[in-house]
C-alpha positions in Angstrom: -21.4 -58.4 -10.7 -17.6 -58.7 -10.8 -15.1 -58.2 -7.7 -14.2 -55.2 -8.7 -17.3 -53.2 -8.1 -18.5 -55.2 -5.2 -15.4 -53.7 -3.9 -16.0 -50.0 -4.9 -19.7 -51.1 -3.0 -18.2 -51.4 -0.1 -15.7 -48.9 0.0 -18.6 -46.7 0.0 -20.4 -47.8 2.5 -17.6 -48.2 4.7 -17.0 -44.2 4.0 -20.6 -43.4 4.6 -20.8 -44.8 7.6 -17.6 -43.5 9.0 -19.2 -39.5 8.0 -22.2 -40.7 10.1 -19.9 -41.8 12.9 -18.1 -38.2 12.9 -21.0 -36.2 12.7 -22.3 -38.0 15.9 -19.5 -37.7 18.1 -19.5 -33.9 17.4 -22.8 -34.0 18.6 -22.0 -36.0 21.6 -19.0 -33.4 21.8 -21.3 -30.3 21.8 -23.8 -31.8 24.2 -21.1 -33.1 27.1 -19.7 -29.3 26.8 -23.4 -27.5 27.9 -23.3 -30.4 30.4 -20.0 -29.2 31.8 -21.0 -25.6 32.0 -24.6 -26.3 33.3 -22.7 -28.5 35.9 -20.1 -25.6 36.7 -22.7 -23.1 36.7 -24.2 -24.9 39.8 -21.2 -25.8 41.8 -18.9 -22.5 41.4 -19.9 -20.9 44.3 -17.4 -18.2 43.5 -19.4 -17.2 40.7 -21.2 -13.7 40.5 -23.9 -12.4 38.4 -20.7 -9.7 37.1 -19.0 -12.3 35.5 -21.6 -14.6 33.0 -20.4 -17.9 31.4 -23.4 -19.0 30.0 -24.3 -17.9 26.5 -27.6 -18.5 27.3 -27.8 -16.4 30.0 -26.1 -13.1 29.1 -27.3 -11.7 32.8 -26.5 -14.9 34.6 -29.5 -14.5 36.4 -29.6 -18.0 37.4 -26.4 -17.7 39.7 -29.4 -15.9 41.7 -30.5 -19.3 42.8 -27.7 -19.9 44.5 -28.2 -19.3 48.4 -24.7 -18.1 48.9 -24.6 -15.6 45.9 -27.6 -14.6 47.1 -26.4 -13.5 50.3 -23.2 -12.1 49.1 -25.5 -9.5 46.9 -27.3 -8.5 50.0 -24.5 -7.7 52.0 -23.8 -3.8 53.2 -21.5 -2.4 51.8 -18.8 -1.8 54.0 -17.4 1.8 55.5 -14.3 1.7 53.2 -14.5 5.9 53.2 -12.2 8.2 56.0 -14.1 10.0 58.6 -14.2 13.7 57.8 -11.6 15.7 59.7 -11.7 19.2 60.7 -8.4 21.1 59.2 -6.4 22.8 62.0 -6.4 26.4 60.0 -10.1 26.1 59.2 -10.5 29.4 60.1 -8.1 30.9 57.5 -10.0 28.9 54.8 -12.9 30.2 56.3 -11.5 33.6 56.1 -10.0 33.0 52.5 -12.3 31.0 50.6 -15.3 32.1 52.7 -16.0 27.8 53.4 -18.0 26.5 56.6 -16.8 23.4 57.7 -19.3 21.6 59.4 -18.1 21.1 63.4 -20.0 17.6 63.1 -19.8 14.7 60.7 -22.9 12.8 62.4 -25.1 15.8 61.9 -23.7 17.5 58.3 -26.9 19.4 58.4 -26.4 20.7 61.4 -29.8 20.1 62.5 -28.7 19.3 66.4 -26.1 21.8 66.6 -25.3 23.7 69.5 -22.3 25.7 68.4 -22.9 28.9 68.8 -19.5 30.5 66.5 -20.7 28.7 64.5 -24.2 30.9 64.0 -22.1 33.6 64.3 -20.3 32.7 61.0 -23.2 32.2 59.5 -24.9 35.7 61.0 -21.6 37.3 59.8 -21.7 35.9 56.0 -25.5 36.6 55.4 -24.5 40.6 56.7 -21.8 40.4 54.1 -24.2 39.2 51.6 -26.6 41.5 52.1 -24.3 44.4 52.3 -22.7 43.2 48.8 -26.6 42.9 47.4 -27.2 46.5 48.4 -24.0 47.6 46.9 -24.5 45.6 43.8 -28.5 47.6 44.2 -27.0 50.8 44.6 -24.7 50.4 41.7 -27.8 49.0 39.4 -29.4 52.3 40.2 -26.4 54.7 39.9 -26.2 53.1 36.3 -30.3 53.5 35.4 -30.2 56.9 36.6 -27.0 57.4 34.1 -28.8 55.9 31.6 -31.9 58.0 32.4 -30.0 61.8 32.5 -28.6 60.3 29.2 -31.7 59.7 27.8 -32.9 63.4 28.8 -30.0 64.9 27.3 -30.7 62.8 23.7 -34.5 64.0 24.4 -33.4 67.7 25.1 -30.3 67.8 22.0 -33.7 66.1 19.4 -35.5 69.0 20.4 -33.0 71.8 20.0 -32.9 70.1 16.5 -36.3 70.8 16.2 -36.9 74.1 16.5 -37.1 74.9 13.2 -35.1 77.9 13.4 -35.4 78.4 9.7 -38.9 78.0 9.7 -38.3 74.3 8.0 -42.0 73.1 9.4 -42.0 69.6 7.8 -45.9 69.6 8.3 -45.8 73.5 7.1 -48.5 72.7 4.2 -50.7 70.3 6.5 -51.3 72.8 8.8 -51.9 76.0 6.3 -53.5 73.8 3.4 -57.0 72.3 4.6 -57.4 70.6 0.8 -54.7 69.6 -1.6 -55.5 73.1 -3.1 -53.6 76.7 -2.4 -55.2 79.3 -2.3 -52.8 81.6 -3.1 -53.0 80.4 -6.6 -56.5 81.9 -6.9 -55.2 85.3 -7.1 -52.3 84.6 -9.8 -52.1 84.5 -13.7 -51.3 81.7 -15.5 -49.5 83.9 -18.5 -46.9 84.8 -15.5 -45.8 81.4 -15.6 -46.8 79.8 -18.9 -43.5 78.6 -20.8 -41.2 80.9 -18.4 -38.2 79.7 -15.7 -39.6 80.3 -12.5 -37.8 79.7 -9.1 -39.4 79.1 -6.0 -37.4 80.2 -2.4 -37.9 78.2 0.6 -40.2 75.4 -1.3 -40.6 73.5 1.6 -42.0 70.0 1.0 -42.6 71.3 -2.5 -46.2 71.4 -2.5 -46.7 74.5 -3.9 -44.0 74.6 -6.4 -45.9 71.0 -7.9 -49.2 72.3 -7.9 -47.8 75.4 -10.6 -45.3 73.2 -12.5 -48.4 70.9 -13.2 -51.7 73.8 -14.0 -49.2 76.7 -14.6 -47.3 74.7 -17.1 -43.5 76.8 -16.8 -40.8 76.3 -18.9 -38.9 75.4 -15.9 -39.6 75.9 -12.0 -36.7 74.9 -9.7 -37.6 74.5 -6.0 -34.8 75.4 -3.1 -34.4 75.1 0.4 -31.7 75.6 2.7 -33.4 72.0 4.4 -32.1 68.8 3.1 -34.5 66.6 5.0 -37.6 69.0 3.4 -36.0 68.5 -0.1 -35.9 64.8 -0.1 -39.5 64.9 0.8 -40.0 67.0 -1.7 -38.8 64.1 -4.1 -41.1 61.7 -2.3 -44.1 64.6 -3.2 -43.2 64.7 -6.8 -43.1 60.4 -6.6 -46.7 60.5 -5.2 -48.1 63.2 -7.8 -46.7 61.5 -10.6 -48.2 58.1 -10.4 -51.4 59.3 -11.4 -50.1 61.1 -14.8 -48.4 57.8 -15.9 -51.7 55.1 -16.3 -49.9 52.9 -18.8 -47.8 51.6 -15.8 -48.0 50.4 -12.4 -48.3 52.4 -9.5 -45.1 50.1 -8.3 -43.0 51.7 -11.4 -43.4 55.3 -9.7 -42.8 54.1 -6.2 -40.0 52.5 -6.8 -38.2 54.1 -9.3 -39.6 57.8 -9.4 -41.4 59.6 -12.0 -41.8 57.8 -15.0 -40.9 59.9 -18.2 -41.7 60.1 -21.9 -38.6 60.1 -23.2 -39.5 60.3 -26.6 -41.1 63.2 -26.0 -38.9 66.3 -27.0 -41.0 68.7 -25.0 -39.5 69.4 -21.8 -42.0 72.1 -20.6 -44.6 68.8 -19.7 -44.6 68.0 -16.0 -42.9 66.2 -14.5 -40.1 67.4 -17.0 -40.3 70.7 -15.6 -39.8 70.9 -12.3 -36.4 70.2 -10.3 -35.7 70.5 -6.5 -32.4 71.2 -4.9 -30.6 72.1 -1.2 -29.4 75.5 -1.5 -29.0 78.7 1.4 -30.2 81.8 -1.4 -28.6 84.3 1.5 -24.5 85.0 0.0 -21.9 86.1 2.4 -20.7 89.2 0.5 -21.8 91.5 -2.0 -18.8 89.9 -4.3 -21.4 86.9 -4.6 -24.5 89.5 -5.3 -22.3 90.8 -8.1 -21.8 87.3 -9.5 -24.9 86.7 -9.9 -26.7 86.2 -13.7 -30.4 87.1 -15.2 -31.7 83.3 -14.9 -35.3 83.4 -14.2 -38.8 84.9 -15.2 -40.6 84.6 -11.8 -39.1 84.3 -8.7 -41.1 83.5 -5.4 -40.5 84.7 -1.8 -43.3 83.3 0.1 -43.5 83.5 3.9 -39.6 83.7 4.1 -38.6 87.2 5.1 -39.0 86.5 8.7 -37.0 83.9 9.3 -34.4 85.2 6.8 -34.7 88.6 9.6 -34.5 86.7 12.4 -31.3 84.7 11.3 -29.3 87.1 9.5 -30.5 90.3 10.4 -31.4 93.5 8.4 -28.2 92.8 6.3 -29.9 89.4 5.5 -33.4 90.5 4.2 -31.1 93.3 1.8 -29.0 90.9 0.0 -32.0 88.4 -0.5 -33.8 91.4 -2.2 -30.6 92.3 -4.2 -29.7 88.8 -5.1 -33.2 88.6 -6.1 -33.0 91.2 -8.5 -30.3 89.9 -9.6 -31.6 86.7 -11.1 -34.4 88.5 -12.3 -34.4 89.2 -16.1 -35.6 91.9 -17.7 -39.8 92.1 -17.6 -39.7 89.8 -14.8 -41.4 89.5 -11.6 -40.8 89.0 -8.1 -44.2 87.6 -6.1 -43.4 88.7 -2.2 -45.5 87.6 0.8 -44.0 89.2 3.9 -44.8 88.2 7.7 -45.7 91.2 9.9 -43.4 91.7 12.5 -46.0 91.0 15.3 -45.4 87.4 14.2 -41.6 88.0 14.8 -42.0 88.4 19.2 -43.5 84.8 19.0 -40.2 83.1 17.5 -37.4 85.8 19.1 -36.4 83.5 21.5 -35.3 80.3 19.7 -32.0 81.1 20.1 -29.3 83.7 21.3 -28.5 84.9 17.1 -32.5 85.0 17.2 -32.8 87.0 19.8 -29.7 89.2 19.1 -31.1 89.9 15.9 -34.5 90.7 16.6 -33.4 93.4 19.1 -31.1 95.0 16.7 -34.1 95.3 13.9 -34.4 98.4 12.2 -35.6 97.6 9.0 -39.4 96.7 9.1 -41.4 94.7 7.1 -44.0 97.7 6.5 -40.5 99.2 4.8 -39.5 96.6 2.0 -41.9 97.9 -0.5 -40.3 101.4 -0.3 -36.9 99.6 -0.3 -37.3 97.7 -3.5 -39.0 100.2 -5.4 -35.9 102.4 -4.5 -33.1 103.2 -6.4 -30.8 100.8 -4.4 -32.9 98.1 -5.7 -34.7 98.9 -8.9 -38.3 97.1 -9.5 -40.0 99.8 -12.0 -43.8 98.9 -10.0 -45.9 97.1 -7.6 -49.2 95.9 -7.3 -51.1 94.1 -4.8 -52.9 90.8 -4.8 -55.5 89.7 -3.6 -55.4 87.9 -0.3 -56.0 84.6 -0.1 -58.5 83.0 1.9 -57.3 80.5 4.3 -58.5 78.2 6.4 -56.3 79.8 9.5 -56.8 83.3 10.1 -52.8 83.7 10.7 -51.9 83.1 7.2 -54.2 85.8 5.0 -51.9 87.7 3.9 -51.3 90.0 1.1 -48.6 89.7 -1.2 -46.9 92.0 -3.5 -45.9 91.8 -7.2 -42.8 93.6 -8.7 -42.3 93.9 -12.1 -38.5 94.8 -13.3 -38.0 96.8 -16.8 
């Protein structure tokens, strides 16, 4: 080898061994520095557990071995707080902010107390209290009984609402009608409706006025009542009796969206094409409005209405609704009456003052409207009487009346 790289040799080594020499000392470094704190943790007697130095004991629990530490932590604590003193105007705070100081620090609780104004406070604020509950009671009450009378008065208005002073019975055809059938259709002719405009007074629910539009088969039947409620059940009945007609579609389609119709069909005399419900009062003000009045139907139907027409607008009432009615007759058509006898009228007289005003001012009888409208004043050419039907309740077989005008 030449001098050169036995130089470069030991160069090297020299450098390697100079690394190892750092990296020890650095060591020795680290090791004397735990030494030191070890050392300081046990001598610093001034040292708390609050205040940790060793990062090997976050919690410096081992300060705990020291005996003075120790005894430092188990030290009381000492009465660094003020006594509580009484304030010299405790008795307008009492009287102001209604706060009992305690006479006695030593016994807060008073548990040992002999103070007798004191008990006397305490008497006087559980009086107060239990005069303010008793207020606070009798004002509850005041307020339920408000809320009750109000609640009678809501009870007693609903009920004047209901006293169907029109005889608007929503349940009218439950209670007559047994069945789904009426039997005052036994007694009628088909060929009186058959391809004719009919109109139906005081169609209720619409029951009847269904049952011809769909075996009767009119042109065109249009059922009125002075009721809006019973004319949107009405709707509801033509809904319901047209879900069956319509097979080719769900029974949702009707429900939701009404009577489903052919409209491809040009024939309008098929139910439920011809029938039409409205909200309408048939009694006019004046005979100006009678005079008005047009030839627009075939068959007209005044079933079970004169009464309450009587009752609630008087004899003056039941003459326009027979002139009116002729009216809107055309010529060969027919008027199908069923009046109430007027024993039926002393059960309803009393529904209200109008009622009962009317009732004793009633001159014109029931037993007299077939004279009447076979009169000159009216005009009907003849009369014949039907059959009467046979009900399930006795109250309604009555006989009706068919007018014929030339």
């Amino acid at each position: 080898m030449s001098e050169a790289e036995v130089a470069v040799d030991n160069k090297s080594e020299t450098n390697q061994n100079s690394k190892d020499r750092g990296r020890k000392l650095n060591s020795n470094c680290k090791r004397s520095k735990k030494l030191k704190i070890r050392r300081s943790l046990s001598t610093d007697k001034s040292l708390l557990p609050s205040k940790p130095q060793d990062p090997t004991d976050p919690l410096n629990l081992r300060s705990l071995l020291d005996p003075e530490i120790n005894d430092r932590l188990k030290a009381d604590t000492p009465h660094v707080s003020p006594k509580h003193q009484r304030v010299a105007n405790a008795n307008t705070i009492l009287n102001d902010n209604k706060i009992l100081v305690p006479p006695q620090t030593n016994d807060p609780l008073m548990l040992n107390r002999e103070d007798i104004e004191y008990d006397k406070r305490v008497r006087t604020l559980k009086k107060r209290k239990r005069k303010l509950s008793k207020e606070a009671n009798d004002k509850i009450a005041r307020v339920n009984k408000k809320s009750r009378h109000d609640d009678e008065n809501k009870k007693t208005k609903s009920t004047k609402q209901k006293l169907f002073i029109y005889g608007n019975y929503d349940r009218y055809y439950g209670y007559r009608n047994k069945t789904t059938h009426d039997c005052r259709l036994d007694s009628w002719n088909k060929e009186w409706f058959d391809g004719k405009d009919c109109l139906d007074i005081g169609c209720n629910v619409g029951v009847l006025t269904i049952e011809i539009a769909k075996k009767f088969n009119p042109h065109k039947i249009i059922g009125i009542d002075i009721d809006r409620l019973l004319i949107n059940k009405a709707h509801s009945n033509l809904v319901r009796a047209n879900t069956t007609s319509n097979s080719n579609f769900p029974i949702s389609f009707n429900i939701c969206h009404g009577p489903i119709i052919d409209t491809d069909s040009d024939n309008s005399q098929v139910f439920p094409k011809n029938i039409k419900f409205k909200q309408e009062n048939y009694i006019v003000e004046s005979m100006e409005d009678i005079n008005k009045q047009k030839p627009l139907y075939d068959v007209i139907l005044c079933l079970s209405l004169t009464k309450w027409v009587h009752l609630n607008w008087g004899d003056e009432g039941v003459k326009k609704l027979f002139k009116r009615i002729f009216k809107n007759l055309r010529h060969g058509g027919i008027l199908i009456l069923e009046p109430q006898s007027f024993d039926s009228y002393k059960k309803k007289k009393r529904l209200t003052t109008t009622i009962r005003k009317n009732f004793d001012e009633i001159k014109f009888m029931p037993e007299q409207f077939n004279d009447y409208l076979l009169s000159e004043e009216i005009g009907f050419a003849s009369c014949q009487t039907l059959a009467t039907p046979n009900d399930a309740v006795k109250g309604f077989r009555r006989a009706m009346l068919l007018f014929m005008k030339n």
